[in-house]
C-alpha positions in Angstrom: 30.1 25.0 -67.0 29.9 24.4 -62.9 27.8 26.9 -61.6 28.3 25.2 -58.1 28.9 27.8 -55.3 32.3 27.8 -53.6 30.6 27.0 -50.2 29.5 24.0 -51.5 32.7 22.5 -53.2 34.4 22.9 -49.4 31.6 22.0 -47.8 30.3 19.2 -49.6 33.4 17.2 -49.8 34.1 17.4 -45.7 30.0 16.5 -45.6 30.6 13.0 -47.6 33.9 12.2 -45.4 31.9 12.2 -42.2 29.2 10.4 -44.4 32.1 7.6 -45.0 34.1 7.7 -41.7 30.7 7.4 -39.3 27.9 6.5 -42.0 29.7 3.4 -43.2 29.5 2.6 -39.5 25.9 1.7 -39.8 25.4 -2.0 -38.1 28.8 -2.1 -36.9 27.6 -4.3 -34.2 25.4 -6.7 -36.4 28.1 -9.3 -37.1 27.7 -11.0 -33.9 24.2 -12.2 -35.4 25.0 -12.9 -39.1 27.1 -15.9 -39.7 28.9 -17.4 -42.7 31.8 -15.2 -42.7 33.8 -15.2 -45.7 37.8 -16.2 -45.1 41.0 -16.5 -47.2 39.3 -19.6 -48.6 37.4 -17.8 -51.0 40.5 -16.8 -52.8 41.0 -19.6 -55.0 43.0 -20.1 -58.3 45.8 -19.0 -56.9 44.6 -15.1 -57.2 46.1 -14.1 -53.3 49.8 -15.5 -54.8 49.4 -13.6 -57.9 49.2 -10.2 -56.2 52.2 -11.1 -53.4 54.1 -11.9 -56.5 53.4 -8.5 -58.4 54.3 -6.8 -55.0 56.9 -8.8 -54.5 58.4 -7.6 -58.1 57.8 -4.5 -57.4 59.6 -4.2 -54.5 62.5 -5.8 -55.5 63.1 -4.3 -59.2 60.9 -1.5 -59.4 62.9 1.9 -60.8 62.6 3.8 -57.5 62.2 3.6 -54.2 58.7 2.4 -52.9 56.7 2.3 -49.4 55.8 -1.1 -49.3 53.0 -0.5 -46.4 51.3 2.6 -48.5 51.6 0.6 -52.1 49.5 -2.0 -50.2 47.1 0.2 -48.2 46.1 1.8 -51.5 45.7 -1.4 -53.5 43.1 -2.5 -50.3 41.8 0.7 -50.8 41.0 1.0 -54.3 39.8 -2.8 -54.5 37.5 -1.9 -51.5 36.3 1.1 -53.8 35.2 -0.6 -56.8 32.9 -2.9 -54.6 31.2 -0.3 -53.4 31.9 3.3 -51.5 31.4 2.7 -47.8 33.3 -1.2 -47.5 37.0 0.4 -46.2 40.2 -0.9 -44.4 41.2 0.9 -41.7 44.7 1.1 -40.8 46.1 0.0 -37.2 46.8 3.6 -36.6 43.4 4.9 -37.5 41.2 2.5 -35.7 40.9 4.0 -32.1 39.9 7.4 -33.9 37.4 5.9 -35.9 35.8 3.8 -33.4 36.3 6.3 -30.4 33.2 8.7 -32.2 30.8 6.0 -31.7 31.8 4.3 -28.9 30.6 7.0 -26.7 33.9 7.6 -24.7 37.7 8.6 -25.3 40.4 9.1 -23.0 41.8 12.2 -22.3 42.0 15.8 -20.3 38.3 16.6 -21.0 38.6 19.6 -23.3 37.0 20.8 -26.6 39.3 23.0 -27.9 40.3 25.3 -31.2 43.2 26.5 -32.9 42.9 30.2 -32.6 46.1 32.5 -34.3 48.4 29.5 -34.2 47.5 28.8 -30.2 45.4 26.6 -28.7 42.7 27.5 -26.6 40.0 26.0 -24.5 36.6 26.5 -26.0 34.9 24.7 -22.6 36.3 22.3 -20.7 34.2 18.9 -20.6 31.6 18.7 -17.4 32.8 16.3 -15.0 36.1 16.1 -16.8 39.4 16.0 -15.2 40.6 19.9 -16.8 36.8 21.3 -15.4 38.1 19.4 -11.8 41.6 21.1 -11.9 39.7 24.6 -12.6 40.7 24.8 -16.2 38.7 27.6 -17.6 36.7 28.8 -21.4 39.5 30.9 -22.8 42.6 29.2 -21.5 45.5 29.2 -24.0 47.7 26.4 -23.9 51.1 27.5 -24.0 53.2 24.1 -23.3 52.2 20.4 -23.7 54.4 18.5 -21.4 57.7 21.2 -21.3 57.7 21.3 -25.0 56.1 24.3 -27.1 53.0 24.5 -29.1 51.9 27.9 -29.3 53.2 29.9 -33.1 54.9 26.9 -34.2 52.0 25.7 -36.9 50.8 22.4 -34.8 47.6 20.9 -36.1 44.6 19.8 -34.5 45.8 16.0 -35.0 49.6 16.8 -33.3 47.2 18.6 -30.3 45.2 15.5 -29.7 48.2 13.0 -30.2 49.7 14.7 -27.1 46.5 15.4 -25.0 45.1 11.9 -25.5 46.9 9.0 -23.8 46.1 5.7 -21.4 44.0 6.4 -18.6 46.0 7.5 -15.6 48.8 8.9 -17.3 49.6 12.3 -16.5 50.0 15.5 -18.7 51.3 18.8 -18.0 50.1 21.8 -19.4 51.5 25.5 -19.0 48.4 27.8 -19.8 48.1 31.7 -20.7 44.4 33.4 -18.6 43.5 36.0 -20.1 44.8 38.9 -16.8 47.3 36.9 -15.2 51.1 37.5 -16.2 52.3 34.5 -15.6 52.1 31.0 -16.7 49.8 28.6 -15.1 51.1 25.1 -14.7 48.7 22.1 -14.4 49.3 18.4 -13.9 46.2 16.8 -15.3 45.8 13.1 -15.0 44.0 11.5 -18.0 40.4 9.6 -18.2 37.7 8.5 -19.8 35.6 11.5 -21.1 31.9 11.3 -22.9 31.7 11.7 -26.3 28.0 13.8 -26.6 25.6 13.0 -28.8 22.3 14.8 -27.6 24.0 18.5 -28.4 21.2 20.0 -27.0 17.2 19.7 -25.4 15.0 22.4 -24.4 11.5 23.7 -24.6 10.4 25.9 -27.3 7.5 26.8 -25.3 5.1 25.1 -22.6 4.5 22.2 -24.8 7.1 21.9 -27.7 10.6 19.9 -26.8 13.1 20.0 -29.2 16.5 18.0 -29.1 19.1 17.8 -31.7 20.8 15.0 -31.9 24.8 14.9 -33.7 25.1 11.2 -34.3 24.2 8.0 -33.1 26.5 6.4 -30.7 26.6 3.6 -28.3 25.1 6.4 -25.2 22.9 8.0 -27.9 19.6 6.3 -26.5 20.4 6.9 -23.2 20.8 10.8 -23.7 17.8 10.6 -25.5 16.0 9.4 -23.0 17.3 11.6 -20.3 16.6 14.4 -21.8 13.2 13.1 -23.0 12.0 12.9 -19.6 13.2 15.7 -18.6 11.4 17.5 -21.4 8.1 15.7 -20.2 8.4 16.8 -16.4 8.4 19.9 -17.8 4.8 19.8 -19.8 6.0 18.5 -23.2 3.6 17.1 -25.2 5.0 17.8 -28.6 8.2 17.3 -30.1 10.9 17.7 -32.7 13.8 15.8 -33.5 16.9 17.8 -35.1 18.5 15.3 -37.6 20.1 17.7 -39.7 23.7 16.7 -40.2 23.9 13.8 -38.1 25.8 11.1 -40.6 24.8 7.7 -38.6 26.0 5.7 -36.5 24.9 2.7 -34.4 21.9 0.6 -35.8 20.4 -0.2 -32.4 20.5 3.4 -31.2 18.2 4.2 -34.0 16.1 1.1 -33.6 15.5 2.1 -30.0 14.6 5.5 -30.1 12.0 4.7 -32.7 10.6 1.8 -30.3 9.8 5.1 -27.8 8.1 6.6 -30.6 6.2 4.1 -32.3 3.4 1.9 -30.9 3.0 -1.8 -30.7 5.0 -4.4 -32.6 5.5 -2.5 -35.5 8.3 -3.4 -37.8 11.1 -0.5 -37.5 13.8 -1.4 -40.0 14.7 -5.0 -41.9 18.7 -6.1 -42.9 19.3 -8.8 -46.1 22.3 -9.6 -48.3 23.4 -12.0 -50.6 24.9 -14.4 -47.8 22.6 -12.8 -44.5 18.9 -14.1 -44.1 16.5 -11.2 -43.4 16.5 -10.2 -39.9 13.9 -7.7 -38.6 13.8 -5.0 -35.8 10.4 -4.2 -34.0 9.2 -2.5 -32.0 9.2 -4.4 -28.1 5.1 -4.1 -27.9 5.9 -5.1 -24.2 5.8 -1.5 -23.3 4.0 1.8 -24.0 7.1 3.4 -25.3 7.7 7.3 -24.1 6.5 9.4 -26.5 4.0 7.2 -29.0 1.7 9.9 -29.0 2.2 13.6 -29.7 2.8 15.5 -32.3 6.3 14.4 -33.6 8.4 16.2 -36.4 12.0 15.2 -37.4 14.5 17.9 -39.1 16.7 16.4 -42.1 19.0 17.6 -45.0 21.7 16.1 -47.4 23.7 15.1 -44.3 21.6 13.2 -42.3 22.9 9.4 -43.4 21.9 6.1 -42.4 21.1 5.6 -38.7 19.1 8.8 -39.1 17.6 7.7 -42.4 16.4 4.3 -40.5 14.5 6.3 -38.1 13.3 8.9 -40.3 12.0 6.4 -42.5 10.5 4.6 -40.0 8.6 7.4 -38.8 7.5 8.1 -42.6 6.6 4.8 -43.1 4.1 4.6 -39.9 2.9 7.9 -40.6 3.6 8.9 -37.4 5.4 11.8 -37.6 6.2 14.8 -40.2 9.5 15.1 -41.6 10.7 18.8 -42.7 13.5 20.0 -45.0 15.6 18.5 -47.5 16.2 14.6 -48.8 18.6 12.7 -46.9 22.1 11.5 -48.6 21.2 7.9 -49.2 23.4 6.0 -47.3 21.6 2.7 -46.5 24.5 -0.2 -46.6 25.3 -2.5 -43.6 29.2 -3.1 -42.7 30.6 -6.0 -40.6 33.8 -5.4 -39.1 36.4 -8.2 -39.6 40.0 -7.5 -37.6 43.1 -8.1 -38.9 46.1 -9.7 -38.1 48.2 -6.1 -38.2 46.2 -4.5 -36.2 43.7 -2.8 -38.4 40.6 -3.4 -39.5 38.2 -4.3 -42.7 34.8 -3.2 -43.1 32.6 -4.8 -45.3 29.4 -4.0 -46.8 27.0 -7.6 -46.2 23.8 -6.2 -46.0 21.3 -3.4 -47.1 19.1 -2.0 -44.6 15.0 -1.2 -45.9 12.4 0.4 -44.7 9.0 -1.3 -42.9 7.9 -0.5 -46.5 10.4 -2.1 -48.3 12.7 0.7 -49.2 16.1 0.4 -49.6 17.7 4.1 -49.1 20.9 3.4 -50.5 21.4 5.9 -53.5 23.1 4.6 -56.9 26.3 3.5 -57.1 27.3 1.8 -60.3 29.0 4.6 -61.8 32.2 5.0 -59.4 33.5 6.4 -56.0 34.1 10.4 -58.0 29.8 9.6 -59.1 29.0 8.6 -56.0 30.6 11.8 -54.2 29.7 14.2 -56.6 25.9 13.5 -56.5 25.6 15.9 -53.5 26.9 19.0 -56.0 24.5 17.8 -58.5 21.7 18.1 -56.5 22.2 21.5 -56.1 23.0 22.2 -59.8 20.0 20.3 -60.8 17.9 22.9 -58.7 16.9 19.9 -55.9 18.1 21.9 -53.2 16.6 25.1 -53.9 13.3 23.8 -55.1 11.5 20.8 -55.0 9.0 20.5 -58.4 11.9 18.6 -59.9 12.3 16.1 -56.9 11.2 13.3 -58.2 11.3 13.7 -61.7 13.3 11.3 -64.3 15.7 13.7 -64.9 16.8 14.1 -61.3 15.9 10.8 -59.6 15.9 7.4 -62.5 16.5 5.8 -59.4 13.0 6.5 -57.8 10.4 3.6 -56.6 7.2 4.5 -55.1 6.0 3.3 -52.0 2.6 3.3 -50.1 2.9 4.7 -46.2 1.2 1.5 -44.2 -1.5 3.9 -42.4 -2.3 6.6 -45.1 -1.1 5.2 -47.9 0.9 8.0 -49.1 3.1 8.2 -51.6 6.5 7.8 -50.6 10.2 7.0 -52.2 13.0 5.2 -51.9 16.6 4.2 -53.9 17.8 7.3 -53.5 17.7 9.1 -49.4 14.3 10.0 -47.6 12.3 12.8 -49.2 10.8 15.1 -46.6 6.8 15.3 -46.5 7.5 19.4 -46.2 10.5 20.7 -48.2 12.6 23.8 -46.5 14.9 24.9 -50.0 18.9 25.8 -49.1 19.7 29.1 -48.2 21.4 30.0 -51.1 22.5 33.4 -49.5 25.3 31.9 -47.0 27.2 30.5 -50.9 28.3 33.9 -51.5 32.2 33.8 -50.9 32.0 36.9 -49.0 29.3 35.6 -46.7 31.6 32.2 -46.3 34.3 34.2 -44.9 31.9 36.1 -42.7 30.1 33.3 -41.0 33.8 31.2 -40.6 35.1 34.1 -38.6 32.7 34.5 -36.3 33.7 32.3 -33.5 37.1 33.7 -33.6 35.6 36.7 -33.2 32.9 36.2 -30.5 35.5 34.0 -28.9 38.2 37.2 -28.0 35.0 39.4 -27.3 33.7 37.2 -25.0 37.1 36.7 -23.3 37.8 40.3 -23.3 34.2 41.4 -22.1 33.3 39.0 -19.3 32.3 41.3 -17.1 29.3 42.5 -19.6 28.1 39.1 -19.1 29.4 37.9 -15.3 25.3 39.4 -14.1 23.0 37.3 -16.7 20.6 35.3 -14.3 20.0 32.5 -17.5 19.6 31.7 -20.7 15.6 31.9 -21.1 16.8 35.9 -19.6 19.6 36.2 -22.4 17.6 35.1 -25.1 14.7 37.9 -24.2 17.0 40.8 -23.4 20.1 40.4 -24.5 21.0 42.3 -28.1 24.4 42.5 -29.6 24.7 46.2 -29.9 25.8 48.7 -33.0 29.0 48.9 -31.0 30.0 45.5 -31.0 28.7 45.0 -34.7 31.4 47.5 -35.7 34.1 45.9 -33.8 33.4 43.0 -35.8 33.8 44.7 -39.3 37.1 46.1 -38.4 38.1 42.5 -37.5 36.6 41.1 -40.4 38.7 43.9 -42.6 42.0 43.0 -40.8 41.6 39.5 -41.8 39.9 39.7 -45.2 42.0 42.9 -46.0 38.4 44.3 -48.0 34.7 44.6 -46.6 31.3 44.5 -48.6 29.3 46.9 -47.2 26.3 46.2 -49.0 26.1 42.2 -47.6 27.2 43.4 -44.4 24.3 45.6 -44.2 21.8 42.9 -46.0 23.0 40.3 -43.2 23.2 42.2 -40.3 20.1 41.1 -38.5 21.1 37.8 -39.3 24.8 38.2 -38.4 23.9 39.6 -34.6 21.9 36.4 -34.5 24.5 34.0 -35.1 27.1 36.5 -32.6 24.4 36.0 -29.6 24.3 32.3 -30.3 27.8 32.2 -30.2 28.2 34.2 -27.2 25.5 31.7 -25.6 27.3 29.2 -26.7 30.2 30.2 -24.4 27.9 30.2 -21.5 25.7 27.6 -21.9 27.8 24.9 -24.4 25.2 23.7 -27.6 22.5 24.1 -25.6 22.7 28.0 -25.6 23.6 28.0 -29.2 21.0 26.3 -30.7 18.4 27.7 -28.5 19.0 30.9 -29.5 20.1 30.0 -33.3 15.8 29.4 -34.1 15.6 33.1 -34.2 17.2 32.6 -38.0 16.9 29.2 -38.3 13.9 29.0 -41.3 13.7 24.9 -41.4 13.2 25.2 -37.6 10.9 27.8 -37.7 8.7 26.2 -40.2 8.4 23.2 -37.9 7.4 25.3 -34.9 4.9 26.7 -37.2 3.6 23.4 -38.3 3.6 21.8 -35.4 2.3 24.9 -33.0 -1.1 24.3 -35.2 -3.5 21.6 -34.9 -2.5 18.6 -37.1 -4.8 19.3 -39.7 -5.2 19.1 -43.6 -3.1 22.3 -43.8 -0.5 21.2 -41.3 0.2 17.8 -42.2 0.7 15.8 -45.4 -1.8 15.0 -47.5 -2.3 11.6 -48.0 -1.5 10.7 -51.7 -3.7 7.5 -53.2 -2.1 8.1 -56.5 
């Protein structure tokens, strides 16, 4: 019987694509140090001829009519899946996407945007970006995308980018809808490069604790980091806390280097070896005092934080520098190298693993399949992982489990399976009701019109540090929201809207923040319900002593 919560079969399944789609990512830049790349040559027997002669029988006397392109793309695809789940081709008209998230940068009109009631609206247009230029304002509805019409005709998210996104220089016209003008706005927006963030947000939780949450890591990751880590200094911080928690990878080097700011000397950082790649290590530089090698340091992570963010986790584990809080990581620790093909696309192969300065490998089990391999995420909740840890490392729930020693405490520590945290935060179990799910997915819509609506309630705030003190989401505003939620649920359960509501206003000032002050308002205001994050600021508020940080285990 699967007593899996809804929540978790939606969520879980768009968790491990991001996993695959950035995760397998991880090193995508090594290849220009790792030789012996394999070629057609190491198809030999006359295997490569066999299979263009069974296509080549199919397409000619097959019983119906076949795409010759997709019956190849899946044969890639499944070959590419029994090896193992993160080596993938990526077609020719996939590849800009897929790269464009790590490469820090896409072109376009500078907009993050949301389908809201079949119409696209601005959420925020981009700082610095050609729509903020033009005066393109939070709450714009695009109505026309170059004379043709997008608004109630059922366009996707996909068909919106395709006709936003184009070469830089190029020129789109919009026709947008403000909320209080009659008429159509026209704009003529010329297209460039816009920043792809990865630093959502950095602020101080007090006069000495920084915290910045980082989303993935790109190829401008380190240097947001840094930015924002020196700004955080100039303004008294002297401890710190780095938000993990659903970041699914990225570059290698971005993790490498943000560790080098946080751990001293020469210290290994992370090692890559395969079955054709020699060992190569990462250190530490040791020519500089990094910026933040002392301080207390605590990193966030859950299920979704995957490789890049398991190498510096693990890192920091491993040096004992640092306490990690919350739940084990996904286990994603396999290098690709990116080989580009004649058609346009591309193949990325797994060559390496990645380990540890202790020697772990991360990478979770894979031997029993692709539908396995993605399902492990459910089973950690069914097994009771996520919602207590006793069972952790038991045999039942991790065979896969080797113990390591930590290099300064010697601690016990784990690997083959993800990075257990030294302090484990359980799931909160009460946003996998299906009636909570609903809640919680129509908030933005919500908070969206009411901000739009109900500027002028806001138009006199003097910041957010103000907001965050004095501002309360009243009894009023709480009721417009049921009555919303009823018109689109068509039924309302008074007793968990009661049991949330505290809870519920929370998340509706974040939101409201968050069309103010972007990510950085949201989260900021989100640690007034946000338990993992309020058990670090606990922990880490107090000296580091027995009761604050791990033990050391000399088992």
């Amino acid at each position: 019987m699967n007593t899996t919560p809804a929540k978790w079969n939606v969520y879980m399944p768009l968790l491990f694509a991001v996993v695959m789609v950035i995760g397998m990512q991880l090193g995508f830049k090594l290849y220009e140090n790792l030789k012996g790349k394999p070629t057609m040559s190491a198809f030999k027997g006359g295997n490569l001829s066999e299979l263009q002669e069974i296509l080549s029988l199919v397409d000619s006397r097959y019983v119906d009519t076949i795409n010759n392109n997709e019956l190849l793309e899946h044969v890639i695809e499944q070959t590419l899946q029994d090896l193992d789940p993160h080596s993938a081709y990526i077609p020719p008209d996939e590849l800009q996407e897929v790269n464009e998230s790590l490469e820090g940068n896409f072109v376009g009109i500078g907009i993050e945007f949301a389908l809201v009631n079949d119409t696209v609206v601005v959420v925020t247009p981009i700082s610095g970006g050609p729509s903020e230029k033009l005066g393109i304002m939070a709450g714009d509805k695009i109505i026309e995308i170059n004379d043709s019409l997008v608004a109630g005709i059922g366009i996707t998210n996909k068909a919106v980018m395709n006709s936003l996104r184009g070469e830089r220089g190029t020129e789109v016209a919009v026709s947008i809808l403000r909320p209080g003008v009659k008429e159509l706005i026209d704009y003529t927006i010329v297209r460039d490069d816009i920043p792809i963030v990865s630093v959502d947000a950095a602020f101080m939780m007090d006069n000495q604790v920084g915290y910045i949450k980082i989303n993935r890591f790109s190829a401008n990751t380190y240097n947001e980091f840094m930015d924002n880590l020196l700004k955080l200094k100039e303004q008294g911080m002297t401890k710190l806390m780095i938000d993990l928690r659903q970041n699914p990878g990225g570059y290698l080097n971005a993790a490498v280097s943000i560790a080098d700011e946080l751990i001293d000397g020469s210290k290994l950082l992370v090692y890559t070896q395969g079955r054709t790649y020699a060992r190569k290590d990462y250190n530490a530089t040791g020519r500089r005092v990094g910026n933040f090698e002392t301080g207390d340091l605590v990193l966030l992570i859950d299920e979704g934080s995957a490789s890049a963010s398991e190498i510096l986790a693990g890192a920091i584990q491993d040096w004992d520098r640092g306490t990690l809080i919350g739940r084990r990581t996904f286990g994603k620790g396999l290098v690709q190298e990116q080989y580009n093909l004649s058609n346009g696309g591309a193949l990325r192969l797994t060559v390496a693993r990645y380990y540890t300065p202790t020697g772990r490998s991360i990478q979770k089990p894979y031997e029993n399949g692709y539908d396995a391999y993605e399902e492990e995420l459910n089973q950690r909740l069914e097994d009771g992982e996520l919602l207590g840890n006793d069972s952790i490392h038991s045999k039942k729930q991790r065979t896969d489990t080797i113990a390591f020693k930590t290099l300064v405490e010697g601690r016990t520590v784990y690997g083959g399976g993800g990075i257990s945290p030294d302090v484990f935060i359980p799931l909160d179990t009460a946003g996998l009701e299906n009636f909570t799910i609903k809640v919680r997915s129509l908030l933005p819509e919500f908070v969206y019109n009411y901000y739009s609506n109900n500027k002028q309630e806001f138009a006199n705030n003097t910041g957010l540090k103000t907001f965050k003190q004095n501002y309360t989401v009243s009894n009023a505003m709480y009721a417009q929201f049921t009555a919303f939620l009823k018109k689109k649920i068509g039924f309302i359960d008074d007793k968990l809207m009661k049991q949330n509501e505290q809870e519920l206003k929370s998340y509706m000032k974040a939101y409201i923040a968050k069309q103010i002050w972007n990510y950085q308002g949201f989260y900021s205001v989100t640690q007034e319900v946000d338990k993992t994050l309020q058990e670090a600021y606990k922990r880490i508020t107090n000296p580091l002593s027995a009761e604050s940080k791990p033990a050391a285990n000399k088992q």
